[in-house]
C-alpha positions in Angstrom: 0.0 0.0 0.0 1.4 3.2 -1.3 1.4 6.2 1.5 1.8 9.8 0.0 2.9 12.1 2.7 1.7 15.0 1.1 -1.5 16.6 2.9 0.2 17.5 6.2 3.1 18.8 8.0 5.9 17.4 9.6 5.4 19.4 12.5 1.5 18.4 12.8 0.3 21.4 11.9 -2.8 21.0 9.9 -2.7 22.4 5.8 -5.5 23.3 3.6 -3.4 22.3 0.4 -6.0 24.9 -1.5 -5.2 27.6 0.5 -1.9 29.9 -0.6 -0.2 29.0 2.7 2.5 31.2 2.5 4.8 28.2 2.0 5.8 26.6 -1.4 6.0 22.3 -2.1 8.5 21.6 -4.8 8.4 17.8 -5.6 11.6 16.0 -6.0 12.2 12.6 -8.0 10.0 9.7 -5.9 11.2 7.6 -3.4 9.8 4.1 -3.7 10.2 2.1 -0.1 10.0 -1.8 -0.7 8.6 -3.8 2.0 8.1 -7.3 1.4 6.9 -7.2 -2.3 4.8 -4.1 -2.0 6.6 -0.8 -2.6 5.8 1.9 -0.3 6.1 5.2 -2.3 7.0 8.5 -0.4 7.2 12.1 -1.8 9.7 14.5 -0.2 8.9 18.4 -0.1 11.4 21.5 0.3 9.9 24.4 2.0 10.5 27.6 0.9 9.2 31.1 1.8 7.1 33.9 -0.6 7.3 37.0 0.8 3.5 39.2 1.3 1.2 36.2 1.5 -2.2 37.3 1.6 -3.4 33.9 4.1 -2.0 30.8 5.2 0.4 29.4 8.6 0.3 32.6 11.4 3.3 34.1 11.8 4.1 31.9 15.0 3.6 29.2 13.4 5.9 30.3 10.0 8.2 30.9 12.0 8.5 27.6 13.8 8.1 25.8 10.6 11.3 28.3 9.0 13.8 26.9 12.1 12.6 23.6 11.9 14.6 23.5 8.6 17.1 25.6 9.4 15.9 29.0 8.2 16.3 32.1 9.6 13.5 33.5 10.4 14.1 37.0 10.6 15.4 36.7 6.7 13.3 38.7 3.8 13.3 35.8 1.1 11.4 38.2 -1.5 15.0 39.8 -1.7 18.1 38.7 -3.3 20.1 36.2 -2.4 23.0 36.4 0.6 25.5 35.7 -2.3 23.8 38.6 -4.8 24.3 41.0 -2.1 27.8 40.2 -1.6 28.6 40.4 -5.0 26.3 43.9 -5.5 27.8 45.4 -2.4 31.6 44.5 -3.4 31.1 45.9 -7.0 29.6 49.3 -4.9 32.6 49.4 -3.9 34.8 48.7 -6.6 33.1 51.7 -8.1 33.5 54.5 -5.3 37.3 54.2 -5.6 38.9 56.3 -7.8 39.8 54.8 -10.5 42.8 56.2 -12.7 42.3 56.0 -16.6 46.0 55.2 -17.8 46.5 56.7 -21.6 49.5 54.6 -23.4 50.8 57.4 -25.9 52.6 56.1 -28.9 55.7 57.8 -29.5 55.9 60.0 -32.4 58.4 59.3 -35.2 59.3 60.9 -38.8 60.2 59.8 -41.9 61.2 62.1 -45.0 59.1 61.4 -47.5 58.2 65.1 -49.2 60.8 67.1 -51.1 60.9 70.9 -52.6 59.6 70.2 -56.2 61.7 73.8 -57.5 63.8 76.0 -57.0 67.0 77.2 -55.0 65.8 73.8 -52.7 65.0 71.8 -54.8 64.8 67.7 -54.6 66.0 68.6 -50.9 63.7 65.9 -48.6 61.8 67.1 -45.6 60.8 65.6 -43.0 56.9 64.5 -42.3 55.1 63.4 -39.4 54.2 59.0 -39.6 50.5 58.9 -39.0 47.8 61.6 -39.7 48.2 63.6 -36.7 49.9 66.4 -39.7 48.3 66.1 -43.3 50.6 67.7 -45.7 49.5 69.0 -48.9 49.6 66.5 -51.7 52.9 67.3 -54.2 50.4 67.3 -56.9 48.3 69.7 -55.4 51.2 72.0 -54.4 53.0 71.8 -57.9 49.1 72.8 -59.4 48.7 76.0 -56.9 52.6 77.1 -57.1 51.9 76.6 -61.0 48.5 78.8 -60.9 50.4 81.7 -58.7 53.0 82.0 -60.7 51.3 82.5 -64.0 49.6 84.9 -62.3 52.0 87.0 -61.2 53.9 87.3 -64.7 56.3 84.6 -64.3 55.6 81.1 -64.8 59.3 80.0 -63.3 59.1 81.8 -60.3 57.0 83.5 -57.7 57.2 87.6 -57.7 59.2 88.7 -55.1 57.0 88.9 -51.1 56.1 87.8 -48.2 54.1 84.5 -47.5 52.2 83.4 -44.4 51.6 79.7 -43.9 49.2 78.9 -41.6 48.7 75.4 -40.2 52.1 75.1 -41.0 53.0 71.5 -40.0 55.5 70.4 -41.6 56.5 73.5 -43.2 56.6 72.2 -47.2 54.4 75.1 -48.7 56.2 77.8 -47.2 59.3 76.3 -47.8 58.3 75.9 -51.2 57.6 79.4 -51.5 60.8 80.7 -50.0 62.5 78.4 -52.3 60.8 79.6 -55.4 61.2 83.2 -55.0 59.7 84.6 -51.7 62.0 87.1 -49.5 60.3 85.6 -46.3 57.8 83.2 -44.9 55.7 83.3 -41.5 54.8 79.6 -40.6 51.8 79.4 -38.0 51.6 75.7 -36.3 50.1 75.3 -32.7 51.8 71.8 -31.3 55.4 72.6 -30.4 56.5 69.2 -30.8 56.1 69.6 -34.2 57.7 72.5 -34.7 60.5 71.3 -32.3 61.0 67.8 -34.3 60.0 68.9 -37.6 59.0 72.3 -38.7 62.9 73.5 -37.4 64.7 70.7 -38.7 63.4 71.1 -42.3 64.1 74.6 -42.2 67.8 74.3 -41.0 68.0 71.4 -43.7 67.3 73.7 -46.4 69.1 76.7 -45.3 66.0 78.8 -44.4 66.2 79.6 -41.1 67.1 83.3 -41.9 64.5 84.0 -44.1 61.6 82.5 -41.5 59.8 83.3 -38.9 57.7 80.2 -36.7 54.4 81.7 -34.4 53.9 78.8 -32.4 50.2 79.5 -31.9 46.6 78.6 -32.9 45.4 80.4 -35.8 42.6 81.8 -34.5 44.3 83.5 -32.0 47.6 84.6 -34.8 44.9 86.2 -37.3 43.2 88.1 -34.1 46.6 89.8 -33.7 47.9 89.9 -36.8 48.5 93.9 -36.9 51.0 93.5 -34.2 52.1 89.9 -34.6 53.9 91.1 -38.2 54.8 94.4 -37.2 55.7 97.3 -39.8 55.9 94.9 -42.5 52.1 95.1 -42.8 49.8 92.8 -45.0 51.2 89.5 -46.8 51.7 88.6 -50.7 50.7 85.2 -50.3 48.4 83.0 -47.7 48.2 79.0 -47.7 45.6 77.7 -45.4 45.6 74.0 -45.6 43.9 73.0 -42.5 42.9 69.7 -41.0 39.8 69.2 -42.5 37.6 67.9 -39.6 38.6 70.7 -37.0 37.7 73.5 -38.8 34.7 75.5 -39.6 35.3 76.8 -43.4 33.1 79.5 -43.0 33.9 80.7 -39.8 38.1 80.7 -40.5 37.4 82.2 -43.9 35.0 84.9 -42.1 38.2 85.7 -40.3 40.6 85.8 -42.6 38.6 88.6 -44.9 38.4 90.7 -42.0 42.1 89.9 -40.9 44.7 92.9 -41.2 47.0 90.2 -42.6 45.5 90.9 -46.1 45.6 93.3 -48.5 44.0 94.2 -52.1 47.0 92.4 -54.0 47.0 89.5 -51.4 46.9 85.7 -53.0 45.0 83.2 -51.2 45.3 79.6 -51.6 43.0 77.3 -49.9 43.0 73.1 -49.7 39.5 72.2 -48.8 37.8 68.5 -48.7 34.4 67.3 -50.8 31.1 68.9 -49.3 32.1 71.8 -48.4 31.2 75.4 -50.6 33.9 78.1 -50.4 32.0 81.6 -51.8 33.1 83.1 -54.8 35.0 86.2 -52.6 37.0 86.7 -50.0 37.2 90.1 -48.4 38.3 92.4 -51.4 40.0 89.2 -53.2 38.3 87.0 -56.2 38.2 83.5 -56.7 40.5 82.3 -59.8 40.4 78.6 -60.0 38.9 76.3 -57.8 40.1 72.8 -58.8 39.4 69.0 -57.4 42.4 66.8 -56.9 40.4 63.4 -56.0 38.6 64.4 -52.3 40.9 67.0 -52.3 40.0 70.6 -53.4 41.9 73.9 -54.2 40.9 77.2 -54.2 42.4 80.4 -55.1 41.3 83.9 -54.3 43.4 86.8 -55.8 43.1 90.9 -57.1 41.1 91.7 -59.9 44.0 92.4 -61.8 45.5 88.9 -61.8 41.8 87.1 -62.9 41.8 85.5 -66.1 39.1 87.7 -68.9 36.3 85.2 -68.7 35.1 83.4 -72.3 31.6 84.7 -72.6 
């Protein structure tokens, strides 16, 4: 004769199995109890606690039936678990200490890879930044602009005598380029000094231009704020290359500031390398566009006095 110990409590305590008791039955695999050829089967229980019954055991009662199986009593079982808490209150913290973020910096190296493409330094190699951190101006695109100013000004083998300000310098190669070509002197605007410790002054002591230049380690907003005293008696500039890093730059903001800079003048050459998507107006200050030409995502623009625009084909 099977006997199913199921309807009442170890501890005598009488259960309505249709009630919600406050206490939960989870069935494990049978037993099966053999005696003599009958098997005696018996169904063990685990008690467990829910939290907020509604009815069921009084609390004395709970209670007793909790330490009977070795429950605390005084335990909330609707919350997490003894080991959740450890874990929650060791990652608490883990968090309120400082922690330090460590930033590995790559050193910075150089390579020569650009040269002068004319003139008194020319073929001479100049050092470049490895990486993108400084963009140069594409040779192609240099040899195309120096080409452009040059016709320009009369002479297609040189520039006409000035002076030429090269902002966002970098490495230096378009105001090098000019000096070499014909320029008296060249102002070279870059902002990180590293560069123009490790590269800018290098390339200018490798090609013999030291004398003839003059480095503003400073951010160009800030140069073309102060122009008027930053170049002295010397007044306005022949030539301006802006070849900024395209993503750090409002175009219409720098070139807002440049037009109203008193680094120009009314026989001032502009040259400008700008990237896809973006619209450069047909003026600058008192100065005309000549040529705006696409090298690939690259584009260059050139702003310059009436007198030096080409008589349009009508």
């Amino acid at each position: 004769m099977a006997v199913l110990l199921s309807s009442f409590s170890p501890l005598g305590i009488n259960i309505d199995m249709n009630k919600n008791l406050g206490v939960s039955y989870s069935s494990f695999p049978q037993i099966h109890l053999f005696k003599g050829s009958t098997p005696l089967r018996v169904r063990t229980f685990v008690v467990s606690s829910r939290k907020n019954s509604g009815t069921g055991l009084a609390s004395e009662d709970k209670k007793l039936l909790l330490e009977r199986y070795g429950y605390d009593a005084n335990d909330d079982f609707g919350s997490q678990s003894k080991k959740a808490r450890r874990k929650e209150e060791k990652m608490s913290g883990r968090n309120s200490q400082q922690v330090e973020e460590v930033v590995v910096v790559q050193p910075r190296t150089t390579h020569r890879l650009l040269q002068v493409l004319a003139g008194t330094a020319k073929r001479k190699k100049l050092l470049s930044l490895k990486g993108m951190d400084v963009r140069p101006m594409m040779e192609v695109v240099k040899g195309a602009a120096f080409g452009i100013l040059q016709a320009a000004g009369g002479c297609p083998t040189s520039l006409r005598p000035g002076r030429w300000l090269d902002l966002y310098s970098g490495t230096g190669s378009v105001g090098i380029e000019a000096i070499s070509r014909g320029c008296s002197e060249a102002h070279f605007v870059e902002m990180d000094p590293w560069v123009v410790s490790n590269v800018l002054q290098p390339n200018l002591e490798h090609t013999g231009f030291v004398d003839a230049s003059v480095i503003h380690t400073a951010r160009v907003e800030n140069f073309l704020e102060r122009a008027d005293k930053l170049v002295g008696k010397d007044g306005v500039f022949d030539y301006i290359s802006v070849t900024p890093p395209y993503m750090e730059v409002d175009y219409e903001v720098l070139m807002d500031q440049i037009a109203k800079s008193p680094a120009i003048g009314e026989n001032t050459f502009i040259l400008v390398e700008y990237p896809s998507r973006t619209t450069m107006l047909d003026s600058c200050g008192c100065l005309e566009k000549m040529t705006d030409r696409r090298f690939g995502r690259t584009h260059l623009a050139i702003y310059g006095p009436k007198w030096a625009q080409k008589p349009r084909k009508s």
